[in-house]
C-alpha positions in Angstrom: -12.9 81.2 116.5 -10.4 83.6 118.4 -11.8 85.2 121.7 -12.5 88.7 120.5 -15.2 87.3 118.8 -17.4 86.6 121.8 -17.6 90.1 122.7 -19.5 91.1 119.3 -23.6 90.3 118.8 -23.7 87.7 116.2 -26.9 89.5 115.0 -25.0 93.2 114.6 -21.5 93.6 114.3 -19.7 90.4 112.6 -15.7 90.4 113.9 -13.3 88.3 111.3 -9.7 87.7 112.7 -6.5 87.1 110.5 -4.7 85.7 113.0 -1.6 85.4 110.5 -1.1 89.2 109.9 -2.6 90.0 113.5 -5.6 92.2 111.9 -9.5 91.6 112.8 -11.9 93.4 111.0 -15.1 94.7 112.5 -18.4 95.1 110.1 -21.5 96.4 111.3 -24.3 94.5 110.7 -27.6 96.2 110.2 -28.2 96.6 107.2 -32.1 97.2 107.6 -31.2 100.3 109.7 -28.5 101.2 107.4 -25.8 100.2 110.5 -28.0 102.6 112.5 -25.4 103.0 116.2 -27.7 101.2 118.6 -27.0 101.1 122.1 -26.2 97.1 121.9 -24.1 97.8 118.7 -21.9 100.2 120.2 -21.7 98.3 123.4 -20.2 95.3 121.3 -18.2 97.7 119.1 -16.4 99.3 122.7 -15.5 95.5 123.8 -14.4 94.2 120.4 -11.9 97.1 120.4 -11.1 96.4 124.0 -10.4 93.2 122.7 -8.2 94.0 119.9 -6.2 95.7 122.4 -5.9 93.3 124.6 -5.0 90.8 122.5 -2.0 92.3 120.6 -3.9 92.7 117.5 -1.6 94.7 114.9 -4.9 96.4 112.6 -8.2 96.9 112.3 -10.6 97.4 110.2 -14.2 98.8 110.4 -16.8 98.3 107.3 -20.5 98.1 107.2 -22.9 95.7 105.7 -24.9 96.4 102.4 -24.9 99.6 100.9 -24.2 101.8 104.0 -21.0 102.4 106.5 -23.1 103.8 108.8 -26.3 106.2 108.8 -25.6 107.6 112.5 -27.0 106.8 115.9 -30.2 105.2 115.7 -32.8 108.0 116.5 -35.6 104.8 116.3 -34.4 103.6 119.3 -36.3 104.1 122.7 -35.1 106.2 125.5 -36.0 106.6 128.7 -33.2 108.8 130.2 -33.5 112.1 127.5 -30.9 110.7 125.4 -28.1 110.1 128.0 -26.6 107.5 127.3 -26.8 107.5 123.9 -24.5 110.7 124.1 -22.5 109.2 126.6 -21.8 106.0 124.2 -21.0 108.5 121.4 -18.5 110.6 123.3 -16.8 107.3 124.5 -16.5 105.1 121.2 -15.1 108.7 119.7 -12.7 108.5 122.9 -11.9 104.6 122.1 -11.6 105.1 118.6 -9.2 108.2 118.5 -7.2 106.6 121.7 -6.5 103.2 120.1 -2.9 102.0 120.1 -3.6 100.2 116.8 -4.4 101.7 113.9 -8.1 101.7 113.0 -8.7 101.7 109.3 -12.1 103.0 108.5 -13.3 101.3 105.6 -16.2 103.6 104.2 -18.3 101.6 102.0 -21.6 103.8 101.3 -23.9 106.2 103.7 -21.6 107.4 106.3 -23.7 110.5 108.1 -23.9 111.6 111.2 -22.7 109.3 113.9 -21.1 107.5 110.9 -19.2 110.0 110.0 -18.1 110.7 113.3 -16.7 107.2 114.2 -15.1 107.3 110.3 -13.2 110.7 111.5 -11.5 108.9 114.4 -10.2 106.6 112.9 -6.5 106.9 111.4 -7.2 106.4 108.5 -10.1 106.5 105.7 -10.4 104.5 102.8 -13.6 105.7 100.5 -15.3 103.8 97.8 -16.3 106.1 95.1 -19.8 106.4 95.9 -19.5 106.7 99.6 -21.6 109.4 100.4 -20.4 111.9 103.8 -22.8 114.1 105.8 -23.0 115.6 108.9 -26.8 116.9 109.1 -27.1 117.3 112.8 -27.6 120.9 112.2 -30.5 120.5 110.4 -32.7 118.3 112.4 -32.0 120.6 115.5 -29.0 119.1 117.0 -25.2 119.2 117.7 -22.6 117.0 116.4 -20.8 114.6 118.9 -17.8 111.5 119.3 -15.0 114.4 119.2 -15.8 115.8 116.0 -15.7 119.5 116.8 -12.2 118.6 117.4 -11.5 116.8 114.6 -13.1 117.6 111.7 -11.3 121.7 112.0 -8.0 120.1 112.2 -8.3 117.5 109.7 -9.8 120.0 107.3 -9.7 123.7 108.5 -11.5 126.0 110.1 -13.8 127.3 107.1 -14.0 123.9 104.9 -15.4 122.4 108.6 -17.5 125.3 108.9 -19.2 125.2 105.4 -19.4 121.7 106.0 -21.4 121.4 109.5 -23.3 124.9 108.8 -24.6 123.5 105.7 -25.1 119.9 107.0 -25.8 118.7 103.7 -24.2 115.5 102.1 -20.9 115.3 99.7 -19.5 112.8 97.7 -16.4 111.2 98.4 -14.3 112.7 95.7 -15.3 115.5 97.6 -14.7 115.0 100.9 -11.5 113.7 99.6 -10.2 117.1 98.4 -11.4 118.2 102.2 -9.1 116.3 103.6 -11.5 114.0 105.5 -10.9 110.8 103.1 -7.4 109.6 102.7 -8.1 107.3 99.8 -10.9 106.9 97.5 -11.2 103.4 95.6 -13.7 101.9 93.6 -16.1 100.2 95.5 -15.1 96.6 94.7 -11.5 97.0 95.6 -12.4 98.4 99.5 -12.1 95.2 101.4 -9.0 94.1 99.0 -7.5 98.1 99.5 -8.2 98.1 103.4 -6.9 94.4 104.0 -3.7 95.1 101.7 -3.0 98.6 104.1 -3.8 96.8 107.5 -1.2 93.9 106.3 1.7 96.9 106.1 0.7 98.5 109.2 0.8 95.5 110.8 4.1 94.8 109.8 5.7 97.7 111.9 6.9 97.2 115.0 3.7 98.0 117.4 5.5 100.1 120.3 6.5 102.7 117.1 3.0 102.5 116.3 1.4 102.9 119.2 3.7 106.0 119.9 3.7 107.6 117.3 0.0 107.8 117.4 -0.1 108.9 120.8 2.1 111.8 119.2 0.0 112.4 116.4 -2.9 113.1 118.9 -0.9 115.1 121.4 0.4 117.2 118.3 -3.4 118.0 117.5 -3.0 120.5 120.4 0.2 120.6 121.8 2.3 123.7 121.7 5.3 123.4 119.1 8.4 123.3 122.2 6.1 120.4 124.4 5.8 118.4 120.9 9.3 118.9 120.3 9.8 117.9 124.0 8.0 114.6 123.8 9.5 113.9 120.7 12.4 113.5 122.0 11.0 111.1 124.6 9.6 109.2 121.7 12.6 108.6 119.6 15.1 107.7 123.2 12.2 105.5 124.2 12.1 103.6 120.6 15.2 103.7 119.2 16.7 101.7 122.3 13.7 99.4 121.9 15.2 95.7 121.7 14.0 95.5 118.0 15.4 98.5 116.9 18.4 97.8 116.0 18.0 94.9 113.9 15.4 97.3 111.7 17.5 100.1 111.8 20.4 97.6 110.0 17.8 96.4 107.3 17.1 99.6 106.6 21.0 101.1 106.3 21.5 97.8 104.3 18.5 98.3 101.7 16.2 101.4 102.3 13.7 100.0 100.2 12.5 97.4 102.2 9.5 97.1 102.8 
């Protein structure tokens, strides 16, 4: 069993490595709290994605158990300190996740609300089975929403769709939240773990210093003014494009640019 799996609870989040392709895949493991975000869970999600990093892993992937991704932070759970660290767990695994040098594949395979949702929109990507079901409801119970998503849900959907979304706090499909913009792909509900496993395999197959910088871009771009992104794109491409394993892919590619 590869190291990164010692920094997971055997009892809630279950970490599987493909140690030919360089991808590990993360699934939360409650199932009779529909993947409810305890304090232990998230602890052992933070140092399995530590671990990724440190260990040159090229994907990941995070699923749930049974018929949930994720139902949010679990509001069961006792607290002694007004909900401190609870927050301070949910700003930072929103941090980790949106910060990651490796792309994170959210694999949404039912309930994603609330804190779910959250950790699914910091991820770079979100693949949706077609009953995957997407709410943010904070609203409702008396509460604000948290991990970064006032910053990421305007920009992945707009100002107004985010809006009618939070204000309303009631749940949507994913076809829906699909044609928002917070879904990348939906796919029937069978086909996840085969869709998610298939795109990890092609991101891990580009070079990881391309990956991890054009990420970093990506974020930057979020809210960057248009002359600094143009600025530190030019950084990005000297820094690359000299990269010892450039020019061998740049040769493939003039030689047959469908390669894959």
């Amino acid at each position: 069993m590869p190291e990164i799996a010692r920094a997971a609870s055997d009892e809630e989040l279950v970490i599987t490595a493909d140690d030919d392709h360089g991808i590990v895949t993360m699934r939360l493991n409650r199932p009779q709290r529909l993947n409810a975000l305890s304090e232990s869970l998230v602890g052992a999600l933070e140092e399995a994605l530590a671990g990724a990093v440190a260990e040159r892993r090229r994907a990941v992937i995070l699923t749930g158990t049974g018929r949930a991704f994720s139902a949010g932070f679990d509001l069961r759970e006792e607290r002694d300190d007004d909900g401190v660290r609870q927050i301070d767990a949910q700003q930072r695994l929103g941090e980790t996740l949106a910060t990651m040098p490796v792309p994170v594949i959210a694999a949404v395979n039912g309930l994603a609300i609330g804190g779910g949702c959250e950790i699914a929109l910091a991820c770079d990507v979100v693949l949706s089975a077609s009953d995957a079901v997407f709410g943010l409801p904070e609203v409702r119970v008396g509460t604000a929403m948290g991990g970064g998503t006032s910053f990421l849900l305007a920009r992945a959907v707009g100002r107004l769709r985010a809006s009618y979304f939070v204000l309303l706090g009631e749940p949507i499909g994913a076809v829906e939240a699909h044609s928002f913009g917070m879904v990348s792909e939906v796919v029937d509900g069978a086909e996840l773990p085969s869709a998610a496993f298939s795109l990890a395999t092609k991101f891990a197959s580009r070079p990881p210093y391309a990956i991890a910088a054009v990420k970093a871009a990506m974020r930057r771009g979020l809210d960057q003014p248009f002359a600094e992104a143009l600025r530190a794109e030019r950084e990005e491409i000297h820094a690359t494009q000299f990269h010892p394993e450039s020019a061998a892919l740049i040769d493939r590619f003039r030689a047959d640019s469908t390669y894959d």
